[in-house]
Backbone as XML, in Angstrom:
<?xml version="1.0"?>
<chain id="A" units="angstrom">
  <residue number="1" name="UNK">
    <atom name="N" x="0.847" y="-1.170" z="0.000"/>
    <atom name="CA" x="0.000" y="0.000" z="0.000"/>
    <atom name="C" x="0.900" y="1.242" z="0.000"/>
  </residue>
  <residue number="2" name="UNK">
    <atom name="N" x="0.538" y="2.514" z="-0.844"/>
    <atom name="CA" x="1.100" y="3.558" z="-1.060"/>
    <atom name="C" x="0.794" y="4.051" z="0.045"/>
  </residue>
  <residue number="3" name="UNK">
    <atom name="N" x="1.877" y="5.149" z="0.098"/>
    <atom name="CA" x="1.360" y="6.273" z="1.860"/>
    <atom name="C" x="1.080" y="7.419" z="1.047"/>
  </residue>
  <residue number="4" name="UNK">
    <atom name="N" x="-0.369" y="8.257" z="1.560"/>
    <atom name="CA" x="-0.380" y="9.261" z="1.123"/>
    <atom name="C" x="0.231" y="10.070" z="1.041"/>
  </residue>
  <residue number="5" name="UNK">
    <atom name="N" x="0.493" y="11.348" z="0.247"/>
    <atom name="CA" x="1.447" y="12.745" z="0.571"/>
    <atom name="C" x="0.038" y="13.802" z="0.722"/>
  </residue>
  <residue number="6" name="UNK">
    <atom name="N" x="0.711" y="14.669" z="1.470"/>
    <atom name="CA" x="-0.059" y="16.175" z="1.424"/>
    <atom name="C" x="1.081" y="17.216" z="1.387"/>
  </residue>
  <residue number="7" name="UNK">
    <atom name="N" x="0.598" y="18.357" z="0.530"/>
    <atom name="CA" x="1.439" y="19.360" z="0.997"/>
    <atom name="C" x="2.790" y="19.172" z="0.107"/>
  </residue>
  <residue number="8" name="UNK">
    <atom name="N" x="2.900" y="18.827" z="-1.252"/>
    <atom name="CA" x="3.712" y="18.497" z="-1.715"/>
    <atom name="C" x="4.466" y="20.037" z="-2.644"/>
  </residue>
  <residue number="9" name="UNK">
    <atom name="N" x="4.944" y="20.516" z="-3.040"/>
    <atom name="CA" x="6.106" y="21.492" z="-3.123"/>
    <atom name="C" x="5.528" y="22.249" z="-4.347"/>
  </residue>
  <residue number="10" name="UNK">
    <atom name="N" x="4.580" y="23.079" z="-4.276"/>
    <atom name="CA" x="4.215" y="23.309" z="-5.500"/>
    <atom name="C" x="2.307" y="23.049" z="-5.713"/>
  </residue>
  <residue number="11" name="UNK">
    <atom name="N" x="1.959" y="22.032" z="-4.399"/>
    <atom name="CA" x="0.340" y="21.896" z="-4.707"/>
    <atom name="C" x="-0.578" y="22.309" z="-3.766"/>
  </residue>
  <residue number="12" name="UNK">
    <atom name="N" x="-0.027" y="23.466" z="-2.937"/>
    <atom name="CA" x="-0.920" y="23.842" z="-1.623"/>
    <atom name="C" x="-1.110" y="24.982" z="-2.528"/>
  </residue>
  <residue number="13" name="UNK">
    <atom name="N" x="-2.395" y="25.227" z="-2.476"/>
    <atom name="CA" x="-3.095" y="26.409" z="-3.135"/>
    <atom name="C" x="-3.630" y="27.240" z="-1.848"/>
  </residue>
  <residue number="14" name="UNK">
    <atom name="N" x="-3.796" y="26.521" z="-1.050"/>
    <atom name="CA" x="-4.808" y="27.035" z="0.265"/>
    <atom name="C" x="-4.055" y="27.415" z="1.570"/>
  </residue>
  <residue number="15" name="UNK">
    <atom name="N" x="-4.564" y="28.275" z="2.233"/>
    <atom name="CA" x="-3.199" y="28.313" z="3.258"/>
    <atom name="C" x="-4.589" y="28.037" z="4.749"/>
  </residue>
  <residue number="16" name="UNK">
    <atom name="N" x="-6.116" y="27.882" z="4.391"/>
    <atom name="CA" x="-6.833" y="27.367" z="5.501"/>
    <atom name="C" x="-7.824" y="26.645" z="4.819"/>
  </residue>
  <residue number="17" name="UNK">
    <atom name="N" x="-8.698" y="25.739" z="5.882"/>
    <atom name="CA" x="-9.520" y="24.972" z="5.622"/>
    <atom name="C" x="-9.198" y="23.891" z="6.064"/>
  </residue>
  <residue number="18" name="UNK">
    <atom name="N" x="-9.706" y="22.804" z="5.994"/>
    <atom name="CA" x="-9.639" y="21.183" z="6.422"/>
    <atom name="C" x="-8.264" y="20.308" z="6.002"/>
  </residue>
  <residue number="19" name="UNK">
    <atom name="N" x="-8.122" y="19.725" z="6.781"/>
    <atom name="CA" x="-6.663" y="19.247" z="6.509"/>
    <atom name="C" x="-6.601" y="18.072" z="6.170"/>
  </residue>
  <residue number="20" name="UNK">
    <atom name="N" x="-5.984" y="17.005" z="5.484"/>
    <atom name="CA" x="-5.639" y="15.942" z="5.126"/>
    <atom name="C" x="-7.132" y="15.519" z="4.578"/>
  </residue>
  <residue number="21" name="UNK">
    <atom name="N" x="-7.612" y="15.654" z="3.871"/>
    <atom name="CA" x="-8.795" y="15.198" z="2.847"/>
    <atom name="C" x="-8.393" y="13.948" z="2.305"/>
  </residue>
  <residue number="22" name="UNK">
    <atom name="N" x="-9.438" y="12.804" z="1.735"/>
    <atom name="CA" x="-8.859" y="11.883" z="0.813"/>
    <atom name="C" x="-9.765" y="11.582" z="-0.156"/>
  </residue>
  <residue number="23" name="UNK">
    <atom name="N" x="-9.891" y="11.358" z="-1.338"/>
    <atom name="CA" x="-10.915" y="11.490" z="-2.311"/>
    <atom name="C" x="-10.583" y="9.974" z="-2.407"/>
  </residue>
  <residue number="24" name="UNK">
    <atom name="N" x="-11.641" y="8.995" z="-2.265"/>
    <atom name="CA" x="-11.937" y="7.817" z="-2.752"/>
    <atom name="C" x="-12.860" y="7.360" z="-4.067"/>
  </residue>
  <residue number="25" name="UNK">
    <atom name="N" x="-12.202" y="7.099" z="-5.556"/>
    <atom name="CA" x="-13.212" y="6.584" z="-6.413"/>
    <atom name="C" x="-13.640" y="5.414" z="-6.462"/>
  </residue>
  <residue number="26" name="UNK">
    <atom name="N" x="-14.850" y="5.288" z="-7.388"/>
    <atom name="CA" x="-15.543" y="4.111" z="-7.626"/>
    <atom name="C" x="-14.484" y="2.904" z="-8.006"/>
  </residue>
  <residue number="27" name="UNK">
    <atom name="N" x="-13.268" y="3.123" z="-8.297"/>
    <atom name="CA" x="-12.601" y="2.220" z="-8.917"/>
    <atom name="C" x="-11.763" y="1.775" z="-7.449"/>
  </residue>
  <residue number="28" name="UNK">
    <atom name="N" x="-11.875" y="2.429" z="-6.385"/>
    <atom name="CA" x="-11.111" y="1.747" z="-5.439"/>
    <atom name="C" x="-9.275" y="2.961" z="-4.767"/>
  </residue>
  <residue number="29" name="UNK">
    <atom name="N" x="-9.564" y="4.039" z="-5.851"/>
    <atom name="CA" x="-8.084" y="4.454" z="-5.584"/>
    <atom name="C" x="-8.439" y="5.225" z="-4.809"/>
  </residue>
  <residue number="30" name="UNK">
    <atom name="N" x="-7.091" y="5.767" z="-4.191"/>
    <atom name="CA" x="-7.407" y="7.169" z="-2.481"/>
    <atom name="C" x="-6.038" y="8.154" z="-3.357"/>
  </residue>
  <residue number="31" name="UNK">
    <atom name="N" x="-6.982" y="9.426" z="-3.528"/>
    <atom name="CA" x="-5.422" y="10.778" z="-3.779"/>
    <atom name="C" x="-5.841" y="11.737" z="-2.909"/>
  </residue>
  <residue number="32" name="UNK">
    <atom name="N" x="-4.923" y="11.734" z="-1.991"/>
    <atom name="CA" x="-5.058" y="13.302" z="-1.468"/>
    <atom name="C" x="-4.953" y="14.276" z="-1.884"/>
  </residue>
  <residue number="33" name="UNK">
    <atom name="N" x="-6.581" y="14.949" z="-1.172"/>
    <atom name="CA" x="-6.875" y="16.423" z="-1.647"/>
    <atom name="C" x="-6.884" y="17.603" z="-0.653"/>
  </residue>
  <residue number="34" name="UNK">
    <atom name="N" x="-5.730" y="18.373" z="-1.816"/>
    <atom name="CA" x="-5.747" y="19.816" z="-0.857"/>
    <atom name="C" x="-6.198" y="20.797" z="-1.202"/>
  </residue>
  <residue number="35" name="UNK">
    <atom name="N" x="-6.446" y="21.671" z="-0.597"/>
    <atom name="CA" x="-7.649" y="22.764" z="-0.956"/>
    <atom name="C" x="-8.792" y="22.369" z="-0.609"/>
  </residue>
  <residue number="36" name="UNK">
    <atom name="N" x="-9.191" y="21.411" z="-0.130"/>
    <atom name="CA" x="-10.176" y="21.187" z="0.397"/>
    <atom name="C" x="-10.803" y="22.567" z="1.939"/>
  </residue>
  <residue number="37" name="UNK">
    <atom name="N" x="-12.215" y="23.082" z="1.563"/>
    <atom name="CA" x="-12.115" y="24.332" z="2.234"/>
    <atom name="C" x="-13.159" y="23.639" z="3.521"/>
  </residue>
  <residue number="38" name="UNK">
    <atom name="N" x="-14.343" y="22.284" z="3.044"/>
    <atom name="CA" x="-15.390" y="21.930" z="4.132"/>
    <atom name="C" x="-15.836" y="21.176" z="3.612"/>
  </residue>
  <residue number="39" name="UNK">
    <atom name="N" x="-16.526" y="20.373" z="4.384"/>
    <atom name="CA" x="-16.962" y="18.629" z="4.177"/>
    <atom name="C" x="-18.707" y="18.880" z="4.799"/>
  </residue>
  <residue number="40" name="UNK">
    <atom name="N" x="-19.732" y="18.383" z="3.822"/>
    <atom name="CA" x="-20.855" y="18.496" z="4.223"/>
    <atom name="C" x="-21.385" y="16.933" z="4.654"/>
  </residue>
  <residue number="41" name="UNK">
    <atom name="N" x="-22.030" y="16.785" z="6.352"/>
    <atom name="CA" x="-21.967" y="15.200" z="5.984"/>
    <atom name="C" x="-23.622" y="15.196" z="6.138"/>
  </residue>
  <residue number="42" name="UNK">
    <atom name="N" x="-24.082" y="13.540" z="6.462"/>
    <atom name="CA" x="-25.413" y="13.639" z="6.128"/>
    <atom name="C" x="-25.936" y="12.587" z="6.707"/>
  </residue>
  <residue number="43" name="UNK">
    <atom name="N" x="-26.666" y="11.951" z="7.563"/>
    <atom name="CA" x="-26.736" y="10.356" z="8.039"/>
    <atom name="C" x="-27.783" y="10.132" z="7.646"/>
  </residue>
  <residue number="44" name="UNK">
    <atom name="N" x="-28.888" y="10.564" z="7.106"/>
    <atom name="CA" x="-29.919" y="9.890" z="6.566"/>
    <atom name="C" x="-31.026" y="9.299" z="7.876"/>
  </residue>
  <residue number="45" name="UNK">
    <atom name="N" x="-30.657" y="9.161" z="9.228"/>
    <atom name="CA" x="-31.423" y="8.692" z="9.277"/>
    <atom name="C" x="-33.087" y="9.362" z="9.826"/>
  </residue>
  <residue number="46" name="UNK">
    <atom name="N" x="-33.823" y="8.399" z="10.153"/>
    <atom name="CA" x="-34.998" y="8.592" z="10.329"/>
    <atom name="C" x="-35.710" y="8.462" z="12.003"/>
  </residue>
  <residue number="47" name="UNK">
    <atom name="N" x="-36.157" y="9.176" z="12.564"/>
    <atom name="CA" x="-36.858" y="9.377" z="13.556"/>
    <atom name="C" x="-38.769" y="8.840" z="13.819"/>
  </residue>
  <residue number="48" name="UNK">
    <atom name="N" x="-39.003" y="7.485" z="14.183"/>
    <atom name="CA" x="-39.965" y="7.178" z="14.268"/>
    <atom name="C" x="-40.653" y="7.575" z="15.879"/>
  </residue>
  <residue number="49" name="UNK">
    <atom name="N" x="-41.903" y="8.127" z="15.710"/>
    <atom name="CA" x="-42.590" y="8.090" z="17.082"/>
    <atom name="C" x="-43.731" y="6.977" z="17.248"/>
  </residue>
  <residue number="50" name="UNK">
    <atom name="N" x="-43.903" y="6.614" z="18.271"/>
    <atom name="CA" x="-44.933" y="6.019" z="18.695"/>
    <atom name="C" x="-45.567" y="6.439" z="19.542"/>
  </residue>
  <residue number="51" name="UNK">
    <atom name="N" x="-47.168" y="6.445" z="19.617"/>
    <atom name="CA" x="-48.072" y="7.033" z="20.046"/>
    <atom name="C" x="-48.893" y="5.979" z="20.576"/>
  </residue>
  <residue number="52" name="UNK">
    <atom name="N" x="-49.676" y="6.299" z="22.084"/>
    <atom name="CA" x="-50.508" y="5.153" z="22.744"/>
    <atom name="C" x="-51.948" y="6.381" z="23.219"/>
  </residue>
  <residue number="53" name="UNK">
    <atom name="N" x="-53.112" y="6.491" z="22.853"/>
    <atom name="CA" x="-53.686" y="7.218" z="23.612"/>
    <atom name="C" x="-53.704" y="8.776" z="23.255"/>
  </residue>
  <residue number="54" name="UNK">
    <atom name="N" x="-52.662" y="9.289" z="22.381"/>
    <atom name="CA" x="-52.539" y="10.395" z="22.160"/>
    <atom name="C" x="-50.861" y="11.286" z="23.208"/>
  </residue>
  <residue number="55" name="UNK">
    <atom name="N" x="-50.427" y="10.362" z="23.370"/>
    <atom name="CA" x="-49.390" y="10.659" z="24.082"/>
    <atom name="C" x="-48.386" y="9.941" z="23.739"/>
  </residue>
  <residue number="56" name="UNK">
    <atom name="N" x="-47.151" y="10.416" z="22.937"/>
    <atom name="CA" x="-45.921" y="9.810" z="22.442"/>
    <atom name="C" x="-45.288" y="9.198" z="23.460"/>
  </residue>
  <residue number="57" name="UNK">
    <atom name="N" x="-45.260" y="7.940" z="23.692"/>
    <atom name="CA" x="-44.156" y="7.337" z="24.400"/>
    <atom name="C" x="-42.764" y="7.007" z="24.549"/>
  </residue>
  <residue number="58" name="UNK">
    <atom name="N" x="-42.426" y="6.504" z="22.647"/>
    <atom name="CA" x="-41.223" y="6.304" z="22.694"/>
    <atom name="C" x="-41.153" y="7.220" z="20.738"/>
  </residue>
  <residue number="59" name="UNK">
    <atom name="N" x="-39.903" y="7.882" z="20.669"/>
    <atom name="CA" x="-38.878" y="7.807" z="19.628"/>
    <atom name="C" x="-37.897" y="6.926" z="19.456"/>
  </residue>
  <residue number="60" name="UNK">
    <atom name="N" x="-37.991" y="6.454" z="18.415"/>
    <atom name="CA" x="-36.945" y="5.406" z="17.603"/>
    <atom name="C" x="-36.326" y="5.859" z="16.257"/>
  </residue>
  <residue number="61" name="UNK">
    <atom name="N" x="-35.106" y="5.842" z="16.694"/>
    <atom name="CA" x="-33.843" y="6.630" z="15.876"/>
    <atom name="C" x="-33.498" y="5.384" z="14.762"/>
  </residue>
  <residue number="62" name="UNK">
    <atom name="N" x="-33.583" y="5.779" z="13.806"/>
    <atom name="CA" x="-33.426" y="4.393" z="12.823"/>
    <atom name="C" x="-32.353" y="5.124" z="12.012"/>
  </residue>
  <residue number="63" name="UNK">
    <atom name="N" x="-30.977" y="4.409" z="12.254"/>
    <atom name="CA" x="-29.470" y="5.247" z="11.340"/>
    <atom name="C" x="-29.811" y="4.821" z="9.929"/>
  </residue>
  <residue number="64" name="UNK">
    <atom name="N" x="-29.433" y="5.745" z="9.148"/>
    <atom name="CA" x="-29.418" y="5.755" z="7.795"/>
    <atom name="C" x="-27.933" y="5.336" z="7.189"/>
  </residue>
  <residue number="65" name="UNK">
    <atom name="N" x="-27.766" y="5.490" z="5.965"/>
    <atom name="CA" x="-26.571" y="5.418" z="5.379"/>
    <atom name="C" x="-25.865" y="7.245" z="5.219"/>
  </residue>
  <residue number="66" name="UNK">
    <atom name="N" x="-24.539" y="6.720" z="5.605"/>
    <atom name="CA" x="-23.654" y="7.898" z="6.157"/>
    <atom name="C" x="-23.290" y="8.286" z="4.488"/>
  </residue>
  <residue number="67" name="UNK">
    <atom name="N" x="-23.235" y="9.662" z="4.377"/>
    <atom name="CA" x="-22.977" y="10.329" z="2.940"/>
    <atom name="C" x="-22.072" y="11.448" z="3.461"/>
  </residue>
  <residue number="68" name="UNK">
    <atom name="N" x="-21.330" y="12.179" z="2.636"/>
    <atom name="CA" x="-20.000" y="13.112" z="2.950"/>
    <atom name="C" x="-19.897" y="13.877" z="1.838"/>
  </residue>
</chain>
């Protein structure tokens, strides 16, 4: 396995923002990315209530699939 580089002599465009980024493609490869300024994430999941009578008893947190 390759070791990533960051910060290589010539490819920092950015002097703030998030540090050590890694872009993973569909094909399986990892290149680190710089300039990266913010990462939006997202869990998807879903919040079920249950109700007895008219009075919520319990919430049930159901995790979704994690997105970035």
């Amino acid at each position: 396995m390759t070791a990533l580089e960051w910060d290589k002599t010539g490819e920092r465009f950015f002097e703030t923002g998030i540090d050590r980024g890694v872009l993973f493609t569909l094909a399986g490869d990892a290149f680190s990315w710089n300039g990266l300024t913010n990462v939006s994430e997202e869990t998807g999941r879903e919040v079920k209530a249950y109700w007895m009578d008219g009075v919520k008893y319990l919430e049930h947190h159901v995790p979704g699939a994690y997105s970035a």
